[in-house]
N, C-alpha and C positions, 0 to 999 in steps of 0.2 A: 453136652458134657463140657463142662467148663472148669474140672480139675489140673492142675498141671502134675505132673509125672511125681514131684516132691509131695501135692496134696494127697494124690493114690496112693503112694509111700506107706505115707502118714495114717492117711484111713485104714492102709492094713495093717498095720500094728495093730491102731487099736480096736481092730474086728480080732484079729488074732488074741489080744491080751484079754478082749472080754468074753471068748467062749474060753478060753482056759480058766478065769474064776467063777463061770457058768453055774449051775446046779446040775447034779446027774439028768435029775429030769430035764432040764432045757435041753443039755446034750443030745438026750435021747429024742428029742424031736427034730432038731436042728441038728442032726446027722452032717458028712463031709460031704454025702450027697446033696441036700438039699442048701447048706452054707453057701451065702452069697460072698465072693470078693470083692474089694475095695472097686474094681474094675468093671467088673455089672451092676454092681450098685450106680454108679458113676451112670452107666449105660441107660441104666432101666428108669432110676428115678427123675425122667425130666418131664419139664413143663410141670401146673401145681399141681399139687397133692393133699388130699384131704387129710391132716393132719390129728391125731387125736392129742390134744394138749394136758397134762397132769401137771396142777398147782396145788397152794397149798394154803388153807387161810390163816390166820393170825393165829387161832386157838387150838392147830393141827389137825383138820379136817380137809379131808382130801376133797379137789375139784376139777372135772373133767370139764372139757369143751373142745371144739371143733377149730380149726384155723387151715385159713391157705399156706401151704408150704411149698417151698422150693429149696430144693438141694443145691447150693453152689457152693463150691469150694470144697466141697465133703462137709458141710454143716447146714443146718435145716436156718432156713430164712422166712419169716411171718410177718405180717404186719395185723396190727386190732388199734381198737380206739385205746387212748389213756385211759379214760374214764371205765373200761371193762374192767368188769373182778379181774380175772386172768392178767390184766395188765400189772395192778394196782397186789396183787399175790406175788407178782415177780418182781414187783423194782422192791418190794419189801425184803422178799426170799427168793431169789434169784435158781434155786434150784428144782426139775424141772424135768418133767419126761417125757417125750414125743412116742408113737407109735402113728405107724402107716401101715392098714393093713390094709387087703386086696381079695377080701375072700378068704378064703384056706390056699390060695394063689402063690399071695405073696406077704411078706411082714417084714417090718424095719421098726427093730425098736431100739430106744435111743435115750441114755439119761445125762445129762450134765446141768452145765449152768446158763441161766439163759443174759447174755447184754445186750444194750437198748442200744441201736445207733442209729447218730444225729448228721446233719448234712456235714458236718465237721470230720467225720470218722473218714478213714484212705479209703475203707471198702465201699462206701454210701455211693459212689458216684453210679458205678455197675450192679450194684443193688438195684437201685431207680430203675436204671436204661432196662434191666432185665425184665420188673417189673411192669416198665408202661408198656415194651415189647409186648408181652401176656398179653395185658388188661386192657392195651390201647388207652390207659389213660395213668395218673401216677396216683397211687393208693393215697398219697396226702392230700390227695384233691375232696376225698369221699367225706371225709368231717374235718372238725376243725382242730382234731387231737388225733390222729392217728401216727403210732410208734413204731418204726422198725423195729424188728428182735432178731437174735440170732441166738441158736442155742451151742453152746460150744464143750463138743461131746467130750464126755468123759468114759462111755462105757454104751456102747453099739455091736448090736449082731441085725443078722441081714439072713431073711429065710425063702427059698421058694420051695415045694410042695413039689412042681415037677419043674427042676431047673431050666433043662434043654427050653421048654416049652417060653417060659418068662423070657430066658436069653436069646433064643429065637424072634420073640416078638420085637424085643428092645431093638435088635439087629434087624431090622424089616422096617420098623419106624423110622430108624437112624437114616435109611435111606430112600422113603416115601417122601413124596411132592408137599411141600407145607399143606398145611388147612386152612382155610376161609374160616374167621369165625361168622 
């Protein structure tokens, strides 16, 4: 968890602001029971995540694709090559939907905008370290174009099926011996 108290804040407004403009139907599945807060979100979502990515191509046709994601700061962080559609749909149209689900477990979906950053950006440095942390190596090493993203949410809700169970796990990991990869 690498939110500070201001980012948990933040993410809860806007988990709060996005199931208020909800649909009855979302409500009624994302119940107060199953609603994740900025704070198990935080908890639950570390190390990567298999991301499901929604772009969008020039002539408005929709395109899904997979990407590694990582939650820091309370906003979804990926890296892909330049040359990928997905890349090349977002430096065009910058708007953008993540979803991370886990089953009927767990789900995090997510829309805003996504920006590209460079070794120039104040966040890149800790982006990097978090990433070769992961990977053991630095995702720009893998081709010879690959682009940091960050998607900077506009409208997020956060679901688990049986809370306890998710927030339990999160909380057991949180203080399990690291893993060997």
């Amino acid at each position: 968890m690498k939110e500070t108290p201001e980012e948990v804040s933040g993410l809860q407004t806007l988990l709060d602001a996005s199931i208020g403009q909800a649909t009855q139907h979302l409500r009624n599945i994302i119940t107060d029971e199953r609603r994740l807060n900025a704070e198990e979100l935080a908890q639950i979502l570390t190390g990567m995540c298999t991301l499901n990515l929604a772009t969008v191509t020039k002539s408005g046709e929709p395109r899904i694709s997979a990407v590694d994601g990582h939650f820091l700061h309370a906003r979804w962080v990926f890296t892909t090559a330049g040359s990928a559609a997905k890349a090349r749909h977002l430096k065009a149209r910058p708007a953008a939907s993540l979803a991370y689900v886990d089953g009927e477990r767990l789900g995090v979906f997510s829309h805003g905008q996504v920006e590209f950053l460079t070794g120039e950006h104040p966040d890149f440095d800790e982006i990097e370290a978090h990433l070769v942390a992961h990977y053991d190596s630095s995702p720009s090493t893998w081709a010879p174009d690959i682009v940091y993203a960050r998607l900077q949410p506009t409208w997020m809700v956060g679901y688990a099926f049986d809370k306890a169970a998710v927030t339990d796990k999160a909380a057991v990991t949180d203080t399990a011996p690291p893993q060997t990869k």
